[in-house]
C-alpha positions as CSV (number, residue, x, y, z in Angstrom):
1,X,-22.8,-77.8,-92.4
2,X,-20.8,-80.9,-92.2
3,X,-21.4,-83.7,-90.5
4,X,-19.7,-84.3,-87.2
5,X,-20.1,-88.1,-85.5
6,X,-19.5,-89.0,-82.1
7,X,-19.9,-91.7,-80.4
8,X,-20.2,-91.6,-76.6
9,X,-19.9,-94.4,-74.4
10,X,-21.3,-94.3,-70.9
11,X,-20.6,-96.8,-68.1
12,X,-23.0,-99.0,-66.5
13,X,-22.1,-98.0,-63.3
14,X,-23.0,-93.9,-64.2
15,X,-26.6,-95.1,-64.1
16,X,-26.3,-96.1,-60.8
17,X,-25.5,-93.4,-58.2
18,X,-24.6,-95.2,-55.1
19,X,-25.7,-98.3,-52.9
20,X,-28.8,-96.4,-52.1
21,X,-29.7,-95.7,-55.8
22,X,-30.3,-99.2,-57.5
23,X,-33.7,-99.1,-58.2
24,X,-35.0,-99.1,-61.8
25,X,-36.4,-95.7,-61.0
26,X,-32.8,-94.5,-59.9
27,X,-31.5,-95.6,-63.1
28,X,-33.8,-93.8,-65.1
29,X,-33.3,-90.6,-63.3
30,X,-29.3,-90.8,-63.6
31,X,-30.1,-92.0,-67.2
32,X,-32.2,-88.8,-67.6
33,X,-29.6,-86.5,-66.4
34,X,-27.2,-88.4,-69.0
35,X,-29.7,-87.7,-71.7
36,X,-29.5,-83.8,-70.9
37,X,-25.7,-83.7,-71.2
38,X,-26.3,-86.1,-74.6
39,X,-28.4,-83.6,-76.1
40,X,-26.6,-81.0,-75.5
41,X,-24.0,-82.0,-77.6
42,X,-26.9,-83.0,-80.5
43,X,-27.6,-79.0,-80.0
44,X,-23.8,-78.0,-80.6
45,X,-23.8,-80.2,-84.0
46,X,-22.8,-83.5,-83.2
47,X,-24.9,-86.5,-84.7
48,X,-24.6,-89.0,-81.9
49,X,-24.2,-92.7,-81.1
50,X,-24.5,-94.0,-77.7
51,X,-23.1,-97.1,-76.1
52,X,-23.6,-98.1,-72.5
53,X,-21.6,-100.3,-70.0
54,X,-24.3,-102.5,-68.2
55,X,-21.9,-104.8,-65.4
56,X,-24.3,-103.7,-62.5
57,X,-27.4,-104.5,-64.6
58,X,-26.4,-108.0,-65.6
59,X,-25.6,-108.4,-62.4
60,X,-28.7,-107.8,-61.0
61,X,-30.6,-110.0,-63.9
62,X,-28.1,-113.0,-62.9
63,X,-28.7,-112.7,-59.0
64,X,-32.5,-112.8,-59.5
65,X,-32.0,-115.6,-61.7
66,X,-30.2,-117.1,-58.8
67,X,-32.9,-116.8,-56.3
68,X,-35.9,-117.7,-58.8
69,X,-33.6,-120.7,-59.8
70,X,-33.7,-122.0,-55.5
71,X,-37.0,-121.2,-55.2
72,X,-39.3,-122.2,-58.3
73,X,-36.5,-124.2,-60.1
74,X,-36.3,-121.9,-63.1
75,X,-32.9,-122.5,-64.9
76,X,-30.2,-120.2,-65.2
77,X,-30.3,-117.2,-67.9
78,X,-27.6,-118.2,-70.5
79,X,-25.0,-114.8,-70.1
80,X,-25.9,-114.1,-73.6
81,X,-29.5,-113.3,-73.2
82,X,-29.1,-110.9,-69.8
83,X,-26.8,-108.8,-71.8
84,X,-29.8,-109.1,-74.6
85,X,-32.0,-108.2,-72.0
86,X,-29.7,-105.8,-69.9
87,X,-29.5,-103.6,-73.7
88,X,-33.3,-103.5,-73.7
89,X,-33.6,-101.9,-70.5
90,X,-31.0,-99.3,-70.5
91,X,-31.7,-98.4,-74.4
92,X,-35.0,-97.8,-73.0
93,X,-34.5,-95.8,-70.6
94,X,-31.9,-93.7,-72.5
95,X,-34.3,-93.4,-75.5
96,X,-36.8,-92.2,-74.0
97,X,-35.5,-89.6,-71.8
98,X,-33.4,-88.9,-74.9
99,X,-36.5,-88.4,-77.0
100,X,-38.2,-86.0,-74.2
101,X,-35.7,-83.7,-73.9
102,X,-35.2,-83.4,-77.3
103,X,-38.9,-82.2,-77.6
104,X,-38.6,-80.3,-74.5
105,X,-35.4,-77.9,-76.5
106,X,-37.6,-78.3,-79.8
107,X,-35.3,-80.5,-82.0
108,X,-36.4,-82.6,-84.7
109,X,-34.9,-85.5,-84.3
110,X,-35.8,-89.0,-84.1
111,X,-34.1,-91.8,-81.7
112,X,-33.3,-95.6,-82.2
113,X,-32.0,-98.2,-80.3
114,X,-30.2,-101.3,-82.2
115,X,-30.5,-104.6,-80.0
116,X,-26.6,-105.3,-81.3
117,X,-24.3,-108.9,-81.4
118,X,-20.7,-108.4,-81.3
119,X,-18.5,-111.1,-82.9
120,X,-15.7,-112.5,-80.6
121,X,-13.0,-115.0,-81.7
122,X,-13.9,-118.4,-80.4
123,X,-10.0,-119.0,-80.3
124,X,-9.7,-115.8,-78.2
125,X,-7.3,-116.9,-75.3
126,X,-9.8,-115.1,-73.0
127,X,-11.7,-118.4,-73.2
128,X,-8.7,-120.5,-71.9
129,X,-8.6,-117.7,-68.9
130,X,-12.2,-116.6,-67.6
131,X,-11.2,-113.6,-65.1
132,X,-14.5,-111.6,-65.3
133,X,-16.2,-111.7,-61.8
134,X,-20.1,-112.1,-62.3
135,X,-23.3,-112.7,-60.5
136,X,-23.6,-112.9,-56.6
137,X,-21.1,-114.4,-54.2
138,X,-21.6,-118.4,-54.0
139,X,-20.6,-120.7,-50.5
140,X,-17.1,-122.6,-51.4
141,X,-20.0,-125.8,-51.7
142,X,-22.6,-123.9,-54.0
143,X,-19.7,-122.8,-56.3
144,X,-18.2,-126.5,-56.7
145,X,-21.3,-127.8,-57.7
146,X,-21.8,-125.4,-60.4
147,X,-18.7,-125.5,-61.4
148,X,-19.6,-129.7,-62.1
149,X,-23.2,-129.1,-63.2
150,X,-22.9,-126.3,-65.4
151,X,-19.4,-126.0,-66.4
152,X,-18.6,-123.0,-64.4
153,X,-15.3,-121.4,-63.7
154,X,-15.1,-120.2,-60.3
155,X,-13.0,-118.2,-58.0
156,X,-12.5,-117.5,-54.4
157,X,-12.7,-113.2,-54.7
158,X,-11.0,-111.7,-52.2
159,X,-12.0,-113.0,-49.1
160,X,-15.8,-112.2,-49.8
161,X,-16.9,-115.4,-51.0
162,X,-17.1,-117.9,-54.3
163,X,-18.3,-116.5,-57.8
164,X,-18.1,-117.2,-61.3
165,X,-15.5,-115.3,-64.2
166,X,-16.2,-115.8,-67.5
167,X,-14.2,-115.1,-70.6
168,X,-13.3,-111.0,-72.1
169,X,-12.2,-111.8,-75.4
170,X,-11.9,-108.8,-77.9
171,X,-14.5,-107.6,-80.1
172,X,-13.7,-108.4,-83.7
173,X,-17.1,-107.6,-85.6
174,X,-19.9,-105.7,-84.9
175,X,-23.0,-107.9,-86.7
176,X,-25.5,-104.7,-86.9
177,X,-22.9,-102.2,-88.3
178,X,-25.0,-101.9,-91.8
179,X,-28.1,-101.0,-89.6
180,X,-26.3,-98.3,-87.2
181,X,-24.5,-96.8,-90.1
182,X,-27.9,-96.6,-91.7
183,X,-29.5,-94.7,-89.1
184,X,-26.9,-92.7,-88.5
185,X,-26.5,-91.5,-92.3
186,X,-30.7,-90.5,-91.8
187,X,-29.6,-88.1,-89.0
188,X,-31.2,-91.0,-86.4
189,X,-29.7,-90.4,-82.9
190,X,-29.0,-94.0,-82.3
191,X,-28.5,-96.2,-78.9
192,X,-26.2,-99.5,-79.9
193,X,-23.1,-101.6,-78.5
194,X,-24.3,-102.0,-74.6
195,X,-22.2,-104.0,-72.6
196,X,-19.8,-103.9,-75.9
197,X,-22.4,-105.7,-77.3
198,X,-24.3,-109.5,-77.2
199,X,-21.3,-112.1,-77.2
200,X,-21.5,-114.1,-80.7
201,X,-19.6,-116.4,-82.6
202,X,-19.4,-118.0,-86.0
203,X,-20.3,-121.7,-85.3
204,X,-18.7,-124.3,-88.2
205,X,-21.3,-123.6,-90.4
206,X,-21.0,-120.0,-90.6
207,X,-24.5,-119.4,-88.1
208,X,-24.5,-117.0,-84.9
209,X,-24.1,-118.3,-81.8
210,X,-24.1,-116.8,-78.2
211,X,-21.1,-117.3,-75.7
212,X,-20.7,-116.8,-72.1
213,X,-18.5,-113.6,-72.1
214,X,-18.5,-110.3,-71.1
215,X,-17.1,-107.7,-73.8
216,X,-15.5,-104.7,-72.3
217,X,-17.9,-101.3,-73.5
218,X,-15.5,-99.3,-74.2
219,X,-13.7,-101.8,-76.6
220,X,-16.5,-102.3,-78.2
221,X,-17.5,-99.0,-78.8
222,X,-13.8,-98.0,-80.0
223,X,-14.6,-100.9,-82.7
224,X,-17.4,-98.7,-84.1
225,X,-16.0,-95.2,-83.5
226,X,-13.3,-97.0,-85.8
227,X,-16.0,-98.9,-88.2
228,X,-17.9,-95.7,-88.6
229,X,-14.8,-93.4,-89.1
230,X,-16.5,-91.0,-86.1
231,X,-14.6,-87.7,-85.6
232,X,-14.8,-88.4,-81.9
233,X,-15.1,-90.7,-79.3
234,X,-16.0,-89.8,-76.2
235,X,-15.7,-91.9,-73.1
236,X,-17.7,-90.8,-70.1
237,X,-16.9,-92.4,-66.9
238,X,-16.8,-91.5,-63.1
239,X,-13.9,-89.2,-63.0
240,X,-13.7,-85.6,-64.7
241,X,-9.8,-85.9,-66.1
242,X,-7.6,-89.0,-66.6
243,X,-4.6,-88.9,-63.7
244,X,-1.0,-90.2,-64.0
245,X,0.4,-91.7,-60.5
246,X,-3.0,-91.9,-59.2
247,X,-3.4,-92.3,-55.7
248,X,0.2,-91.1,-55.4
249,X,2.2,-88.0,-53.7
250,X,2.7,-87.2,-57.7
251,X,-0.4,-87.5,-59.1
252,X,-1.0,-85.4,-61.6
253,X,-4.8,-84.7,-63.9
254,X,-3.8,-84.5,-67.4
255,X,-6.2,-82.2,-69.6
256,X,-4.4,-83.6,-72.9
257,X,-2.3,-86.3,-74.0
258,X,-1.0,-86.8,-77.4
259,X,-1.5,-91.1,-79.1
260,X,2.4,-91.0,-78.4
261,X,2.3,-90.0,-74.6
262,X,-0.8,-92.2,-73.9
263,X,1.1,-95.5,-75.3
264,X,3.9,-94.7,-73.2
265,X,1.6,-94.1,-69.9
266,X,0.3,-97.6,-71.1
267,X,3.7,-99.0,-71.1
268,X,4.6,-98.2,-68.0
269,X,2.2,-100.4,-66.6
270,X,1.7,-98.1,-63.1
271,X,-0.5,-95.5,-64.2
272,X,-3.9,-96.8,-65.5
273,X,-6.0,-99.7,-63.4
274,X,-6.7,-103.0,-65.6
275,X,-10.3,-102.9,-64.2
276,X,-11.0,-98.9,-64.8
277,X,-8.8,-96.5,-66.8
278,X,-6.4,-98.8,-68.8
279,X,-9.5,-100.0,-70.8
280,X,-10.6,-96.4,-71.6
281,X,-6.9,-95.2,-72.5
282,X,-6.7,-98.5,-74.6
283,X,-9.8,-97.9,-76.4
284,X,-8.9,-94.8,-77.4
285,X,-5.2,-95.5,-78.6
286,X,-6.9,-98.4,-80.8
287,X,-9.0,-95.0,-82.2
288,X,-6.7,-93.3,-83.3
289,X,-4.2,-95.5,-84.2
290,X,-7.0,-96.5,-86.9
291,X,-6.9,-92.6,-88.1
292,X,-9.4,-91.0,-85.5
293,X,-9.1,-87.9,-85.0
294,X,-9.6,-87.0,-81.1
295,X,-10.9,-88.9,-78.0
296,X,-11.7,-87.6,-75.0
297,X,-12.7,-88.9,-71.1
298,X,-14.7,-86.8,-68.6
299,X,-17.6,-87.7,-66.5
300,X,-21.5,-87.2,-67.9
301,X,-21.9,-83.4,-66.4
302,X,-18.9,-81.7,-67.8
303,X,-19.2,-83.3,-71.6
304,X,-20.0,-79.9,-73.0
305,X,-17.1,-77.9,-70.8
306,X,-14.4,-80.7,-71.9
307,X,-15.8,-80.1,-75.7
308,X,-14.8,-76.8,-75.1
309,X,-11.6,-77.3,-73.9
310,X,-12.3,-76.2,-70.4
311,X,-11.9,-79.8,-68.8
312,X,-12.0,-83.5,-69.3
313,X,-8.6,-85.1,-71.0
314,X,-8.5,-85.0,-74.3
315,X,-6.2,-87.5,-76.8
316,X,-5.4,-86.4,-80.0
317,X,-3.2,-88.4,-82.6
Protein backbone atom coordinates (compact mmCIF):
# COMPACT_ATOMS: atom_id res chain seq x y z
CA UNK A 1 0.00 0.00 0.00
CA UNK A 2 1.67 3.21 -0.57
CA UNK A 3 2.39 5.64 1.72
CA UNK A 4 0.20 8.66 2.08
CA UNK A 5 1.52 11.77 4.48
CA UNK A 6 -0.43 14.41 5.83
CA UNK A 7 0.22 16.78 7.88
CA UNK A 8 -2.51 18.54 9.93
CA UNK A 9 -2.29 21.59 11.64
CA UNK A 10 -4.64 22.57 14.40
CA UNK A 11 -5.11 25.92 15.96
CA UNK A 12 -4.44 26.88 19.44
CA UNK A 13 -7.55 28.38 19.88
CA UNK A 14 -9.50 24.69 18.83
CA UNK A 15 -8.22 23.49 22.14
CA UNK A 16 -9.96 26.02 23.86
CA UNK A 17 -13.80 25.94 23.52
CA UNK A 18 -14.95 29.15 24.88
CA UNK A 19 -14.32 31.71 27.84
CA UNK A 20 -15.72 29.15 30.12
CA UNK A 21 -13.37 26.32 28.87
CA UNK A 22 -9.70 27.48 29.76
CA UNK A 23 -8.68 25.19 32.12
CA UNK A 24 -5.94 22.68 31.47
CA UNK A 25 -8.60 20.00 31.87
CA UNK A 26 -10.73 21.78 29.10
CA UNK A 27 -7.84 21.63 26.85
CA UNK A 28 -7.30 18.14 27.16
CA UNK A 29 -10.75 17.18 26.61
CA UNK A 30 -11.02 19.41 23.22
CA UNK A 31 -7.54 17.98 22.59
CA UNK A 32 -9.07 14.46 23.00
CA UNK A 33 -11.93 15.01 20.78
CA UNK A 34 -9.08 16.34 18.17
CA UNK A 35 -7.27 13.10 18.73
CA UNK A 36 -10.52 10.98 17.67
CA UNK A 37 -10.90 12.88 14.38
CA UNK A 38 -6.72 12.42 14.04
CA UNK A 39 -6.98 8.85 14.20
CA UNK A 40 -9.49 8.40 12.21
CA UNK A 41 -7.73 9.49 9.41
CA UNK A 42 -4.45 7.07 10.69
CA UNK A 43 -7.38 4.29 10.21
CA UNK A 44 -8.22 5.52 6.53
CA UNK A 45 -4.31 5.25 5.61
CA UNK A 46 -2.78 8.30 6.25
CA UNK A 47 0.63 8.46 8.19
CA UNK A 48 0.20 11.64 10.17
CA UNK A 49 2.13 14.71 11.41
CA UNK A 50 0.59 17.15 13.65
CA UNK A 51 1.32 20.79 14.31
CA UNK A 52 -0.62 22.95 16.72
CA UNK A 53 -1.22 26.84 16.99
CA UNK A 54 -0.59 27.67 20.81
CA UNK A 55 -1.48 31.93 20.90
CA UNK A 56 -3.97 31.27 23.88
CA UNK A 57 -1.44 29.03 25.71
CA UNK A 58 1.54 31.44 25.48
CA UNK A 59 -0.61 33.79 26.50
CA UNK A 60 -1.58 32.32 29.56
CA UNK A 61 2.33 31.28 30.40
CA UNK A 62 3.21 35.12 29.84
CA UNK A 63 0.21 36.56 32.12
CA UNK A 64 1.26 34.31 35.02
CA UNK A 65 4.67 35.35 34.46
CA UNK A 66 3.31 38.71 34.83
CA UNK A 67 1.69 38.33 38.17
CA UNK A 68 4.55 36.06 39.67
CA UNK A 69 6.94 38.80 38.30
CA UNK A 70 4.75 41.78 40.83
CA UNK A 71 4.52 39.50 43.41
CA UNK A 72 7.78 37.39 44.16
CA UNK A 73 10.03 39.34 41.65
CA UNK A 74 10.64 36.44 39.31
CA UNK A 75 11.80 37.81 35.88
CA UNK A 76 10.01 37.64 32.83
CA UNK A 77 9.95 34.25 30.64
CA UNK A 78 12.14 35.10 27.48
CA UNK A 79 9.10 34.48 24.44
CA UNK A 80 11.33 31.75 23.27
CA UNK A 81 11.04 29.44 26.19
CA UNK A 82 6.95 29.79 26.68
CA UNK A 83 6.63 28.59 23.18
CA UNK A 84 9.28 25.80 24.37
CA UNK A 85 7.13 25.23 27.13
CA UNK A 86 3.62 25.96 25.46
CA UNK A 87 4.92 22.76 22.77
CA UNK A 88 5.39 20.59 25.87
CA UNK A 89 2.06 20.94 27.16
CA UNK A 90 -0.06 20.61 24.13
CA UNK A 91 2.26 17.70 22.53
CA UNK A 92 1.34 16.17 25.70
CA UNK A 93 -1.90 16.34 25.79
CA UNK A 94 -2.26 15.44 22.07
CA UNK A 95 0.01 12.42 22.49
CA UNK A 96 -1.44 10.89 24.89
CA UNK A 97 -5.03 11.05 23.98
CA UNK A 98 -3.52 10.17 20.61
CA UNK A 99 -1.89 7.14 22.02
CA UNK A 100 -5.29 5.98 23.96
CA UNK A 101 -7.41 5.96 21.23
CA UNK A 102 -5.19 4.38 19.14
CA UNK A 103 -5.28 1.37 21.59
CA UNK A 104 -8.79 1.82 22.26
CA UNK A 105 -9.48 1.02 17.96
CA UNK A 106 -6.54 -1.62 18.23
CA UNK A 107 -3.73 0.00 16.05
CA UNK A 108 -0.24 -0.53 16.35
CA UNK A 109 1.26 2.40 16.29
CA UNK A 110 3.57 4.32 18.20
CA UNK A 111 3.42 8.31 18.89
CA UNK A 112 6.20 11.04 19.27
CA UNK A 113 6.44 14.45 19.93
CA UNK A 114 9.58 16.55 18.53
CA UNK A 115 10.25 19.69 20.92
CA UNK A 116 11.09 21.75 17.35
CA UNK A 117 13.24 25.23 16.59
CA UNK A 118 12.31 27.00 13.53
CA UNK A 119 14.93 29.21 11.89
CA UNK A 120 13.77 32.90 11.09
CA UNK A 121 15.84 35.45 9.24
CA UNK A 122 17.35 37.85 11.64
CA UNK A 123 17.09 40.49 8.78
CA UNK A 124 13.40 39.58 8.46
CA UNK A 125 11.65 43.14 8.19
CA UNK A 126 9.07 41.67 10.76
CA UNK A 127 11.77 42.70 13.30
CA UNK A 128 11.77 46.39 12.18
CA UNK A 129 7.68 46.12 12.54
CA UNK A 130 6.60 44.01 15.76
CA UNK A 131 2.65 43.80 15.18
CA UNK A 132 1.90 40.55 17.09
CA UNK A 133 -0.26 41.51 20.18
CA UNK A 134 0.92 39.28 23.28
CA UNK A 135 0.56 38.82 26.95
CA UNK A 136 -2.15 40.71 29.15
CA UNK A 137 -3.21 44.36 28.68
CA UNK A 138 -0.64 46.81 30.53
CA UNK A 139 -1.77 50.68 32.10
CA UNK A 140 -0.38 53.37 29.46
CA UNK A 141 2.45 53.79 32.70
CA UNK A 142 3.30 49.93 33.09
CA UNK A 143 3.69 49.66 29.28
CA UNK A 144 6.24 52.72 29.11
CA UNK A 145 8.35 51.34 31.51
CA UNK A 146 8.75 48.14 29.89
CA UNK A 147 9.11 49.46 26.95
CA UNK A 148 12.58 51.38 28.71
CA UNK A 149 13.51 48.40 30.96
CA UNK A 150 13.17 45.66 28.68
CA UNK A 151 13.18 46.91 25.27
CA UNK A 152 9.61 46.35 24.63
CA UNK A 153 7.51 47.47 21.77
CA UNK A 154 4.17 48.50 22.84
CA UNK A 155 0.87 49.48 21.52
CA UNK A 156 -2.29 51.09 22.59
CA UNK A 157 -4.90 47.95 21.19
CA UNK A 158 -8.04 49.19 20.48
CA UNK A 159 -9.30 50.99 23.26
CA UNK A 160 -8.71 47.98 25.75
CA UNK A 161 -5.50 48.96 27.11
CA UNK A 162 -1.41 48.87 26.51
CA UNK A 163 0.38 45.54 25.36
CA UNK A 164 3.35 44.32 23.76
CA UNK A 165 3.76 43.07 19.72
CA UNK A 166 6.58 41.30 18.81
CA UNK A 167 8.11 40.42 15.50
CA UNK A 168 6.24 37.44 12.74
CA UNK A 169 8.95 36.94 10.51
CA UNK A 170 8.81 33.86 8.11
CA UNK A 171 9.95 30.54 8.74
CA UNK A 172 12.94 29.71 6.66
CA UNK A 173 14.25 26.32 8.32
CA UNK A 174 12.94 23.89 10.33
CA UNK A 175 16.18 22.66 12.67
CA UNK A 176 14.55 19.09 13.64
CA UNK A 177 13.53 18.19 10.04
CA UNK A 178 16.13 15.06 9.97
CA UNK A 179 14.42 13.82 13.19
CA UNK A 180 10.60 14.28 12.02
CA UNK A 181 11.45 12.79 8.64
CA UNK A 182 12.98 10.00 10.64
CA UNK A 183 9.98 9.13 12.57
CA UNK A 184 7.82 9.55 10.05
CA UNK A 185 9.72 7.02 7.58
CA UNK A 186 9.31 4.30 10.87
CA UNK A 187 5.56 4.75 10.51
CA UNK A 188 5.87 7.04 14.05
CA UNK A 189 2.68 9.28 14.24
CA UNK A 190 4.60 12.35 15.18
CA UNK A 191 3.50 15.76 17.05
CA UNK A 192 6.12 18.79 15.78
CA UNK A 193 5.99 22.57 14.62
CA UNK A 194 3.72 24.12 17.54
CA UNK A 195 3.21 27.59 17.50
CA UNK A 196 5.21 27.23 13.92
CA UNK A 197 7.85 26.33 15.95
CA UNK A 198 10.61 27.83 18.81
CA UNK A 199 11.86 31.18 17.17
CA UNK A 200 15.77 30.62 16.32
CA UNK A 201 18.43 32.26 14.62
CA UNK A 202 21.89 31.73 13.38
CA UNK A 203 24.00 34.07 15.61
CA UNK A 204 27.73 35.21 13.83
CA UNK A 205 29.16 32.19 14.62
CA UNK A 206 26.88 29.91 13.19
CA UNK A 207 25.14 28.79 16.96
CA UNK A 208 21.30 28.81 17.71
CA UNK A 209 19.83 31.44 19.29
CA UNK A 210 16.25 32.26 20.48
CA UNK A 211 14.29 35.52 19.49
CA UNK A 212 11.28 37.25 20.68
CA UNK A 213 8.84 36.31 17.76
CA UNK A 214 5.82 34.60 17.24
CA UNK A 215 5.81 32.30 13.90
CA UNK A 216 2.50 31.93 12.31
CA UNK A 217 1.43 27.77 12.67
CA UNK A 218 0.23 27.40 9.63
CA UNK A 219 3.39 28.91 7.90
CA UNK A 220 5.31 26.84 9.63
CA UNK A 221 3.67 23.80 9.00
CA UNK A 222 3.25 24.58 5.15
CA UNK A 223 7.32 24.72 5.43
CA UNK A 224 7.27 20.99 6.34
CA UNK A 225 4.32 19.73 4.38
CA UNK A 226 6.79 21.29 1.65
CA UNK A 227 10.18 19.85 3.36
CA UNK A 228 8.61 16.47 3.61
CA UNK A 229 6.95 16.43 0.07
CA UNK A 230 3.39 15.38 2.11
CA UNK A 231 0.50 14.47 -0.23
CA UNK A 232 -1.71 16.71 1.92
CA UNK A 233 -1.95 19.42 4.18
CA UNK A 234 -4.63 19.79 6.05
CA UNK A 235 -5.54 22.90 7.99
CA UNK A 236 -8.18 22.57 10.70
CA UNK A 237 -9.45 25.74 12.04
CA UNK A 238 -12.84 27.02 13.51
CA UNK A 239 -14.91 27.23 10.42
CA UNK A 240 -16.16 24.13 8.28
CA UNK A 241 -15.54 25.68 4.54
CA UNK A 242 -13.39 28.73 3.52
CA UNK A 243 -16.05 31.78 2.38
CA UNK A 244 -15.47 34.53 -0.29
CA UNK A 245 -17.23 38.02 0.72
CA UNK A 246 -17.52 36.91 4.17
CA UNK A 247 -19.73 38.80 6.33
CA UNK A 248 -21.26 40.13 3.11
CA UNK A 249 -24.88 39.97 1.31
CA UNK A 250 -22.65 37.74 -1.31
CA UNK A 251 -20.94 35.52 0.73
CA UNK A 252 -20.42 32.56 -0.71
CA UNK A 253 -18.64 28.81 1.08
CA UNK A 254 -16.40 27.50 -1.48
CA UNK A 255 -15.97 23.56 -1.32
CA UNK A 256 -12.95 23.81 -3.89
CA UNK A 257 -10.67 26.24 -5.25
CA UNK A 258 -8.09 25.52 -7.75
CA UNK A 259 -3.92 27.31 -6.77
CA UNK A 260 -5.08 29.76 -9.59
CA UNK A 261 -8.44 30.93 -8.07
CA UNK A 262 -7.00 31.02 -4.51
CA UNK A 263 -4.06 33.58 -5.59
CA UNK A 264 -6.57 35.60 -7.21
CA UNK A 265 -8.99 35.67 -3.92
CA UNK A 266 -5.61 36.60 -2.29
CA UNK A 267 -5.13 39.46 -4.56
CA UNK A 268 -8.07 40.98 -4.18
CA UNK A 269 -7.26 41.81 -0.77
CA UNK A 270 -11.24 41.74 0.54
CA UNK A 271 -11.88 38.27 0.96
CA UNK A 272 -9.51 36.57 3.55
CA UNK A 273 -8.75 38.38 7.16
CA UNK A 274 -4.90 39.06 7.82
CA UNK A 275 -5.42 37.70 11.41
CA UNK A 276 -7.56 34.38 10.37
CA UNK A 277 -8.06 32.99 6.80
CA UNK A 278 -5.37 34.85 4.65
CA UNK A 279 -2.64 32.91 6.61
CA UNK A 280 -4.35 29.57 6.01
CA UNK A 281 -5.09 30.37 2.13
CA UNK A 282 -1.32 31.56 2.03
CA UNK A 283 0.05 28.56 3.55
CA UNK A 284 -1.50 26.50 1.29
CA UNK A 285 -0.75 28.41 -2.09
CA UNK A 286 3.07 28.32 -0.76
CA UNK A 287 2.15 24.18 -0.80
CA UNK A 288 1.44 23.76 -3.82
CA UNK A 289 3.20 26.12 -5.55
CA UNK A 290 6.27 23.89 -4.19
CA UNK A 291 4.46 20.83 -6.12
CA UNK A 292 1.85 19.61 -3.35
CA UNK A 293 -0.61 17.96 -4.38
CA UNK A 294 -4.01 19.10 -2.41
CA UNK A 295 -4.71 21.18 0.71
CA UNK A 296 -7.61 21.35 2.41
CA UNK A 297 -9.45 23.68 5.50
CA UNK A 298 -12.41 22.37 7.66
CA UNK A 299 -12.82 22.46 11.28
CA UNK A 300 -11.57 19.23 13.67
CA UNK A 301 -15.18 17.21 13.48
CA UNK A 302 -15.72 17.08 9.83
CA UNK A 303 -11.91 16.05 8.76
CA UNK A 304 -13.03 12.64 7.63
CA UNK A 305 -16.41 14.04 5.70
CA UNK A 306 -14.11 16.82 3.81
CA UNK A 307 -11.58 13.73 2.97
CA UNK A 308 -14.38 12.46 1.36
CA UNK A 309 -15.36 15.12 -0.55
CA UNK A 310 -18.63 15.76 1.38
CA UNK A 311 -17.31 19.19 2.96
CA UNK A 312 -14.54 21.32 3.99
CA UNK A 313 -12.70 23.39 0.94
CA UNK A 314 -10.38 21.78 -0.75
CA UNK A 315 -7.29 23.47 -3.00
CA UNK A 316 -5.80 21.56 -5.56
CA UNK A 317 -2.89 22.78 -7.89
Amino acid sequence: MEKKVAVVAIGGNSLIKDKEHQSVQDQYLAAKETASHIVDMIEAGWDVVVGHGNGPQVGFILQKAEVAEKEVGLTMIPLDVCGAQSQGQIGYQLAQNLQNELKKRGIKKSVACVLEQTIVDNNDPAFKKPTKPIGGFMSEEEAKSKAASEGWTVIEDSGRGWRRVVASPLPQEIVELDAIKALIDAGIVTISIGGGGIPVIRNESGELEGVAAVIDKDFGNSLLARNINADLLLISTAVEQVAINFGTPEQQWLDKMTLAEAKAYMEEGKHFKGGSMAPKIQACIWFLEAGGKQALITNPENISRALRGETGTMITA
